[in-house]
C-alpha positions as a Markdown table, in Angstrom:
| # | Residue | x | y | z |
|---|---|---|---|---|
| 1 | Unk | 0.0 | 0.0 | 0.0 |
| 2 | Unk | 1.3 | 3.9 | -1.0 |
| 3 | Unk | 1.6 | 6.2 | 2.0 |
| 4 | Unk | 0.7 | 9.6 | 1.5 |
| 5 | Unk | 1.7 | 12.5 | 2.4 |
| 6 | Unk | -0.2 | 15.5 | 2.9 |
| 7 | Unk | 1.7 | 19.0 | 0.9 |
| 8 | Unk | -1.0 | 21.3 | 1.7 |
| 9 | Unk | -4.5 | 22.2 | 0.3 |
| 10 | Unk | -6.4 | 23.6 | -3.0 |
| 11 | Unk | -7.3 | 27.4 | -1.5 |
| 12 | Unk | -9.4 | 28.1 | -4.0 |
| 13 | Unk | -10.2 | 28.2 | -8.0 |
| 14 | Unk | -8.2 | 30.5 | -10.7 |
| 15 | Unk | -9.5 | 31.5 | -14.0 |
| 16 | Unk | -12.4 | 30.2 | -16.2 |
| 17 | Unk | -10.8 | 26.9 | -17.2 |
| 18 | Unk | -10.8 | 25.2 | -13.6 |
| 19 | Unk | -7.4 | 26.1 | -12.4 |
| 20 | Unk | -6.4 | 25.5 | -8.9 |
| 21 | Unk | -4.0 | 27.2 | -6.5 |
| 22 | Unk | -2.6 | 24.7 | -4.4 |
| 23 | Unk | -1.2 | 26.1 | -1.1 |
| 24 | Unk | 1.7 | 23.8 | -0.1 |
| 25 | Unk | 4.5 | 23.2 | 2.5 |
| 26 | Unk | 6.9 | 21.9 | 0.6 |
| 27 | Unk | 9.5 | 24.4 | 1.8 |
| 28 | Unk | 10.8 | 25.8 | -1.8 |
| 29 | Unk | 9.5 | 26.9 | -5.0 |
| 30 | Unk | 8.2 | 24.8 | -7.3 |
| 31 | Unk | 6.3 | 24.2 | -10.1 |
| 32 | Unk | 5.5 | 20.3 | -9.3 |
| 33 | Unk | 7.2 | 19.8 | -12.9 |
| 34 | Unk | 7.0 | 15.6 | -13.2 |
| 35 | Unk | 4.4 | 15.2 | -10.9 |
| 36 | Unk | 2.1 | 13.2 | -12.3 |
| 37 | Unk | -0.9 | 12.5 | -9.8 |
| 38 | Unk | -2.1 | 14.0 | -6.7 |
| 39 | Unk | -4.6 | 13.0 | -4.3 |
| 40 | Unk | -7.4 | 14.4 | -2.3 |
| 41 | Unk | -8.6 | 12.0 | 1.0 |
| 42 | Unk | -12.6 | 10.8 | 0.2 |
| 43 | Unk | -12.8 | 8.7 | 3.2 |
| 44 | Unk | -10.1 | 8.0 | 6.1 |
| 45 | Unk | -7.5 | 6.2 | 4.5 |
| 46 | Unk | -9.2 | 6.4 | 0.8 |
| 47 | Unk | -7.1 | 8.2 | -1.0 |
| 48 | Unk | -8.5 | 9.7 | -5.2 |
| 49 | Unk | -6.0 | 10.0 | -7.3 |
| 50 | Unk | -6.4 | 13.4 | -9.9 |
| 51 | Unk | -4.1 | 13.8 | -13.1 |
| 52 | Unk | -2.3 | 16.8 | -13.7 |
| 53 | Unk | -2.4 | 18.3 | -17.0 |
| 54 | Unk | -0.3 | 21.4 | -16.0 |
| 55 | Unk | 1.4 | 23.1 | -13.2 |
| 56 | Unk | 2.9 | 27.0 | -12.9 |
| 57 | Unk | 4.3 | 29.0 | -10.1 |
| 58 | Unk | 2.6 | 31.5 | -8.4 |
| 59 | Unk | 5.0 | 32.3 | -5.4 |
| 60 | Unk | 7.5 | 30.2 | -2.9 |
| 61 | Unk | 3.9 | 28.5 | -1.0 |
| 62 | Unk | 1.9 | 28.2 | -3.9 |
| 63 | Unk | 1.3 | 26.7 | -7.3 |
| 64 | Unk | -1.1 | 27.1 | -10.3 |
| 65 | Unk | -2.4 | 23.6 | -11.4 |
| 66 | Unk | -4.6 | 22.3 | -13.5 |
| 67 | Unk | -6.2 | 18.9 | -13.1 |
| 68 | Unk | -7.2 | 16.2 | -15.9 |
| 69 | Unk | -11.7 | 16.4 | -16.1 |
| 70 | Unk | -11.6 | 20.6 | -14.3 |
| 71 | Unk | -12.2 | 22.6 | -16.9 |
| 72 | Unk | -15.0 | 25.2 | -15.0 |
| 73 | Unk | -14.4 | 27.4 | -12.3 |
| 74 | Unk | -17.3 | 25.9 | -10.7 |
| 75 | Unk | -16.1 | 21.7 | -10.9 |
| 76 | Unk | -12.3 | 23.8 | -9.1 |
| 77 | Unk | -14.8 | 24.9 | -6.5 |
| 78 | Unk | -15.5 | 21.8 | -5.3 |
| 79 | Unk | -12.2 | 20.7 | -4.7 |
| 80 | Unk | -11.6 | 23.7 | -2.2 |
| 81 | Unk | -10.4 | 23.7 | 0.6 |
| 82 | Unk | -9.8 | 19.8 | 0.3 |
| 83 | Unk | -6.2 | 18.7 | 1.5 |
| 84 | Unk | -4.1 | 17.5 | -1.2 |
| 85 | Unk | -1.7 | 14.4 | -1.2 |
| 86 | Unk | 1.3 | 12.8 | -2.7 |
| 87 | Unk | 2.9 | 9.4 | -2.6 |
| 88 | Unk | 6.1 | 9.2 | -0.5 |
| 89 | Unk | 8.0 | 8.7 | -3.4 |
| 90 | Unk | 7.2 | 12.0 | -4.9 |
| 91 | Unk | 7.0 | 13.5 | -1.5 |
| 92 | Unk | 11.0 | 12.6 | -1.2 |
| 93 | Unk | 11.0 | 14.6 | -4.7 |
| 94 | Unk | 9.2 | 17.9 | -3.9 |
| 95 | Unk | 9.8 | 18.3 | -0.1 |
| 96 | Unk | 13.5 | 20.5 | 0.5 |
| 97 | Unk | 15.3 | 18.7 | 2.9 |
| 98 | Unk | 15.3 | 22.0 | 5.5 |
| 99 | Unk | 11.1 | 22.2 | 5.4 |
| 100 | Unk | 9.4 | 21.3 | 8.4 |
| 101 | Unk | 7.3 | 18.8 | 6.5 |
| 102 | Unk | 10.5 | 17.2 | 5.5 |
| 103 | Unk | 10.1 | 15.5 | 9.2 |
| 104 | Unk | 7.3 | 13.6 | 8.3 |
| 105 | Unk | 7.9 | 9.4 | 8.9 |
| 106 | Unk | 10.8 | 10.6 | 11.0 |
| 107 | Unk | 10.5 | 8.9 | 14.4 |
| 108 | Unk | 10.5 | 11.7 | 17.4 |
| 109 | Unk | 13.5 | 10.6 | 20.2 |
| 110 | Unk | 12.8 | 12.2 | 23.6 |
| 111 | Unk | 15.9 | 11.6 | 25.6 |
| 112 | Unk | 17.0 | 8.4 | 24.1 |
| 113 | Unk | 12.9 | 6.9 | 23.8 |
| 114 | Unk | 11.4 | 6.4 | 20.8 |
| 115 | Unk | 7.7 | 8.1 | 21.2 |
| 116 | Unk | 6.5 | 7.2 | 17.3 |
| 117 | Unk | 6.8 | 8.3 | 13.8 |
| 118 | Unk | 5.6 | 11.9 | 13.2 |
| 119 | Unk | 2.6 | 11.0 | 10.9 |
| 120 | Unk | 2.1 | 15.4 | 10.5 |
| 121 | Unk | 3.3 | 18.2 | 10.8 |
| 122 | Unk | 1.7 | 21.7 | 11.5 |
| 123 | Unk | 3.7 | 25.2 | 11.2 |
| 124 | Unk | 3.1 | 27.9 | 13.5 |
| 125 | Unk | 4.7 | 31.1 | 13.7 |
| 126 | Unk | 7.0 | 30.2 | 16.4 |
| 127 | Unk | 7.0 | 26.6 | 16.8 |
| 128 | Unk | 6.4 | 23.5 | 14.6 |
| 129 | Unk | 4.0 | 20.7 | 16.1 |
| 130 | Unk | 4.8 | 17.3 | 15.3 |
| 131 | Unk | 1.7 | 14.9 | 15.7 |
| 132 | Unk | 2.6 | 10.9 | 16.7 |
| 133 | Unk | 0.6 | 8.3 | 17.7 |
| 134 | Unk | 1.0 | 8.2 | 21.8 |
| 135 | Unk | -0.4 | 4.7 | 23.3 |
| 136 | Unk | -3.3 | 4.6 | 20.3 |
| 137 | Unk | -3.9 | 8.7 | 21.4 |
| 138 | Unk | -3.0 | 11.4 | 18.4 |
| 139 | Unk | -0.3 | 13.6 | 21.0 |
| 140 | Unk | 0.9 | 16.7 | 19.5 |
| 141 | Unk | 4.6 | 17.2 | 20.3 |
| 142 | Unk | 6.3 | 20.9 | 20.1 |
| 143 | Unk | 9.4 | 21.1 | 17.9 |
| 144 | Unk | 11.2 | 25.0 | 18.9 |
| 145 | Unk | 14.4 | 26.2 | 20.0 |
| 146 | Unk | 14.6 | 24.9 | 23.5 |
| 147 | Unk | 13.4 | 21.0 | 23.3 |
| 148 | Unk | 14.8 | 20.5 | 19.7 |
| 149 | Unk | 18.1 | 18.3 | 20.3 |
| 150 | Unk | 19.0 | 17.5 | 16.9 |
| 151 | Unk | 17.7 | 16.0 | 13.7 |
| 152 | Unk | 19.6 | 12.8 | 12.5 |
| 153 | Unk | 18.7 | 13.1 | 8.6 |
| 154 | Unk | 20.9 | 9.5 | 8.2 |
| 155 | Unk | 18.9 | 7.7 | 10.7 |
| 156 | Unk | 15.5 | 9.7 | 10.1 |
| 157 | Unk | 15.4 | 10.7 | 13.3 |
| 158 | Unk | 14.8 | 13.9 | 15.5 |
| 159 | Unk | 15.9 | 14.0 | 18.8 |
| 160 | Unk | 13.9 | 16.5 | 21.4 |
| 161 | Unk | 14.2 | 17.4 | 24.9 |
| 162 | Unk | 10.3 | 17.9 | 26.3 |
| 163 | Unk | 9.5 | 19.6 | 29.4 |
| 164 | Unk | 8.7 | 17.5 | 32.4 |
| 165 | Unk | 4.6 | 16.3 | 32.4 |
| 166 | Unk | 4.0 | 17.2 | 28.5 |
| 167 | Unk | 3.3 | 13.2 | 27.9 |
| 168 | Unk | 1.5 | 12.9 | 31.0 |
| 169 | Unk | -1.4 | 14.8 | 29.6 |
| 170 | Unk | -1.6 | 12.6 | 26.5 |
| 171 | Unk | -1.3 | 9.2 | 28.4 |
């Protein structure tokens, strides 16, 4: 089975022709140029694949594209605000290596335990929140300054320092 990753979400329709402008985090301009197919989640875990017929930049967090059977502003419409989704593979592609979303399937190390893999990620202006999967209970973990450790790109790993009781609450 693919995994997905989620880049972002279709913020809303451009054009007469059904563009769409796809907000994304994938850290660095791009046009998406060889990406085939992205997906939008119908159902948890059921993933619809869309074709795209052509892609153009529109600034460093979003991109023009245009999607294989969208060809009206209206049918756009109803793809926003959905999430959209790429395979890991292409994820590995798109995402710069310094993005935040760049963490994602990296498994979070507090002081030498492995909590889980970091199945999101969620920027905010002055931290980044990691979300992983804490005794069957989505916890959401706070990546900033003073409990980052380091990030072992080699072992996919990023090692944090959390404040005494922040698991407590999620266990």
């Amino acid at each position: 089975m693919n995994q997905y990753f989620k880049i972002g979400k279709f913020a809303a329709s451009f054009g007469l022709k059904g563009e769409l402008v796809l907000q994304h985090s994938l850290g660095k301009k791009t046009s998406l140029k060889g990406l085939e197919t992205i997906f939008t989640e119908e159902g948890k875990d059921n993933f619809m694949p869309w074709f795209i017929t052509g892609t153009s930049i529109k600034n460093d967090a979003e991109t023009f594209i245009k999607l294989d059977g969208i060809d009206t502003k209206e049918t756009a419409r109803k793809l926003t605000p959905k999430e959209a989704w790429i395979t890991e593979a292409d994820f590995k592609k798109f995402a710069a290596k310094s993005s935040a979303i760049a963490l994602l399937g990296f498994s979070l190390i507090n002081e030498g335990v492995d909590l889980g893999e970091i199945l999101e990620v969620i920027e905010q202006p002055h931290q980044v929140l990691c979300a992983i999967l804490l005794d069957g209970k989505e916890a959401l973990i706070p990546i900033h300054e003073e409990s980052l450790e380091k990030i072992d790109q080699k072992k996919r790993q990023v090692h944090v320092v959390l404040p005494d009781g922040l698991l407590d609450i999620y266990r």
